[in-house]
C-alpha positions as CSV (number, residue, x, y, z in Angstrom):
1,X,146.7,131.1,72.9
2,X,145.9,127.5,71.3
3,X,142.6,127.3,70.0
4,X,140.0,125.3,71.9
5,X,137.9,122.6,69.9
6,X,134.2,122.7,69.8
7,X,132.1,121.1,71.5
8,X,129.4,121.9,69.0
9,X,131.7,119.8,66.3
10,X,129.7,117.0,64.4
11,X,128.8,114.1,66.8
12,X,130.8,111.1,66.5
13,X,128.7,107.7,66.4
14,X,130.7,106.2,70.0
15,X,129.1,109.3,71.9
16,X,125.8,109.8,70.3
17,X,124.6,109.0,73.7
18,X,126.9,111.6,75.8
19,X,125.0,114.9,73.9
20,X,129.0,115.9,73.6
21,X,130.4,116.4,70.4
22,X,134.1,115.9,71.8
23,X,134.1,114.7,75.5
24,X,137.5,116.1,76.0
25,X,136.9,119.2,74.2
26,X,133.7,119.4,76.5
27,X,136.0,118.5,79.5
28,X,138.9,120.7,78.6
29,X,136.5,123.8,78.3
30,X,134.3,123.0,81.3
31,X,138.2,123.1,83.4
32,X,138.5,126.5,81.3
33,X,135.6,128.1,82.7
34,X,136.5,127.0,86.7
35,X,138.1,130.1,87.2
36,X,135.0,132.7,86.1
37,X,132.8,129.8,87.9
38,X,134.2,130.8,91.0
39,X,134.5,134.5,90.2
40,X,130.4,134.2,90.1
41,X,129.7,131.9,93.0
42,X,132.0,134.4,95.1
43,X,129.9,137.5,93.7
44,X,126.7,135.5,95.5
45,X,128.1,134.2,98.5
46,X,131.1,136.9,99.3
47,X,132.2,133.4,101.1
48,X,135.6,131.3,99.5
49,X,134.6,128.4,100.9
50,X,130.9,128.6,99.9
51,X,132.0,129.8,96.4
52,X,134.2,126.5,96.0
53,X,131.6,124.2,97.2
54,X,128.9,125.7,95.0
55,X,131.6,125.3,92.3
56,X,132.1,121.8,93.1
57,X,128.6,121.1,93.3
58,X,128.0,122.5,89.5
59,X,130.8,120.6,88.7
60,X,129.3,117.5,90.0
61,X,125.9,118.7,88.5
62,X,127.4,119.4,85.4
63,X,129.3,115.7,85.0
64,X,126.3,114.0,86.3
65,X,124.1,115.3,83.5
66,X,126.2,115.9,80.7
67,X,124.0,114.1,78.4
68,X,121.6,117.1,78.8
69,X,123.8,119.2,77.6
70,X,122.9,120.6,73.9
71,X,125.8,120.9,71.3
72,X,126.0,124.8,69.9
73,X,124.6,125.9,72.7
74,X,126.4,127.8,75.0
75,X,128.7,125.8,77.6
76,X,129.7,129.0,79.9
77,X,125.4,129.8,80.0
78,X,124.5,126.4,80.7
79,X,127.3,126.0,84.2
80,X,126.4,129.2,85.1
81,X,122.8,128.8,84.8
82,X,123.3,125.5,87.0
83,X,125.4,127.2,89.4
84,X,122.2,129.9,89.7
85,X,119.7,127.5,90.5
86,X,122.1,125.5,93.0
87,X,122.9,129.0,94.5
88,X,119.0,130.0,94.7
89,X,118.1,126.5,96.2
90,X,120.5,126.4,98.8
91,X,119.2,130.2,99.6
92,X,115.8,129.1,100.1
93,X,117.0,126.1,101.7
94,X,119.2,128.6,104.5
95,X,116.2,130.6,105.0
96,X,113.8,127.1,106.5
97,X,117.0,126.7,108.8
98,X,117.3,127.7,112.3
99,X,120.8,128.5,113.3
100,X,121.2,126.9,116.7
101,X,125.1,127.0,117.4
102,X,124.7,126.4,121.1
103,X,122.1,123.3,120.8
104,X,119.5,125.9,122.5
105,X,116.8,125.6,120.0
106,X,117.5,121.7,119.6
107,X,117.2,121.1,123.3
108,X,113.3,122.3,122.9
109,X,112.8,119.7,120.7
110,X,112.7,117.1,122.9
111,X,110.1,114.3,123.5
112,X,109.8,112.3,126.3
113,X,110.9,108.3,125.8
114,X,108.6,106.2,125.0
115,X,110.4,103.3,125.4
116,X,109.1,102.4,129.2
117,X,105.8,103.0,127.7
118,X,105.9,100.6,125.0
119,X,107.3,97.6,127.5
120,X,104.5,98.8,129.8
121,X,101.7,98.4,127.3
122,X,103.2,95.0,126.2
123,X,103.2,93.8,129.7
124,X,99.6,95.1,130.3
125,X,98.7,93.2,126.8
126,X,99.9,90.0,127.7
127,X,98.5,90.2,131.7
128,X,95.3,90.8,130.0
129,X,95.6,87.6,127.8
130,X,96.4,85.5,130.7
131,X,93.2,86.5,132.8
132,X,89.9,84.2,131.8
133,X,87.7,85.2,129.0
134,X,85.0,86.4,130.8
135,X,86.9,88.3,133.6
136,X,89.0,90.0,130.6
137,X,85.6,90.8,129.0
138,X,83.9,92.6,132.3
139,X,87.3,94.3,133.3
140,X,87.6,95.8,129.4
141,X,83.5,96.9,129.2
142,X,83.8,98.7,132.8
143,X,87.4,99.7,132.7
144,X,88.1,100.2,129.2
145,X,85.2,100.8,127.5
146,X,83.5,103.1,130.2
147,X,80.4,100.7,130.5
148,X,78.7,100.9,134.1
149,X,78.0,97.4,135.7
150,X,74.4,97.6,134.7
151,X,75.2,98.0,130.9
152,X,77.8,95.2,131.2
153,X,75.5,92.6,133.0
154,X,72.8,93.2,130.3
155,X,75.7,92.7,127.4
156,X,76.9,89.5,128.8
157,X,73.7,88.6,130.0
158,X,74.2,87.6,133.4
159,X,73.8,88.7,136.7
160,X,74.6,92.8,138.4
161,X,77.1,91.1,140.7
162,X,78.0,88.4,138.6
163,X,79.9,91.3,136.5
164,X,80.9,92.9,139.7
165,X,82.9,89.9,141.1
166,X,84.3,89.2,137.6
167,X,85.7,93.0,137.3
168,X,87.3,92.9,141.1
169,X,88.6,89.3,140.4
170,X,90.4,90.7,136.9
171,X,91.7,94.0,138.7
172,X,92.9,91.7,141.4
173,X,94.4,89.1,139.1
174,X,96.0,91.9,136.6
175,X,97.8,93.7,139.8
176,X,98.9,90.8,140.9
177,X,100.7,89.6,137.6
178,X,101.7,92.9,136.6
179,X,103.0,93.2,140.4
180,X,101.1,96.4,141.5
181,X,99.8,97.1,144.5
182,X,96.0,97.8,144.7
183,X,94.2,100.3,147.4
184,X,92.8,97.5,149.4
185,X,96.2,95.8,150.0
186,X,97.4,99.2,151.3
187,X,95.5,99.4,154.3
């Protein structure tokens, strides 16, 4: 059996940044250990494919953060203890889930469109910019705001029927923009 080189030799000065002694050594003995990698992940998941994709995933975990790792310590510890946590967070991760094979449960979660809406409200925002100030002002205080005629007259200071005339003339204008038919036309 050839003997493996440390990765806990001295660091040279071109990967003082890596936290690797020997990046091949490192890399040769991380390949070494694929085998009881996948041994473990199986022993969690009783699932080959899980098992090779949690591999693969402490693999990619592994390469990603190899400056992290800590010459003398040890290697096989450190994948395994990545491997652990991926295993435990991807548990707690399956557990939030909802199985929903048949698109049952995803079928609940509907909402309705709110697209019509939106084009509704924008059509309703610019009728109410084209009717005159003071008609849009009486038909927002009694229809919007809730105001009764009196409290609207006294607001804009003018006459009971003044505001009256101003809120039928606005309802009448805004149906007839936004091409709705009102009560009156009915009959």
């Amino acid at each position: 059996m050839p003997a493996r080189a440390s990765v806990v030799d001295s660091r040279p000065e071109e990967h003082a940044d890596t936290g690797i002694a020997e990046p091949q050594a490192w890399r040769e003995q991380v390949i070494a250990l694929i085998p009881s990698l996948r041994a473990f992940a199986w022993s969690l998941s009783r699932d080959p494919s899980d098992a090779d994709d949690m591999v693969q995933e402490t693999l990619t975990k592994a390469w990603t953060h190899r400056e992290k790792f800590q010459p003398g310590t040890n290697l096989r510890a450190w994948l395994f203890t990545i491997l652990r946590n991926s295993w435990y967070t991807a548990l707690s991760r399956h557990r939030r889930e909802t199985p929903d094979e048949d698109g049952k449960m995803a079928a609940t979660l509907t909402s309705p469109p709110s697209q019509e809406w939106s084009v509704e409200l924008h059509q309703l925002q610019t009728a109410l910019n084209s009717l005159p100030p003071e008609h849009r002002e009486a038909l927002i205080m009694v229809g919007a705001a809730g105001l009764s005629y009196e409290e609207a007259a006294e607001i804009a200071g003018c006459a009971l029927g003044t505001i009256k005339s101003r809120v039928n003339r606005a309802r009448n204008r805004l149906a007839q923009i936004m091409e709705i038919e009102r009560e009156s036309d009915a009959a």
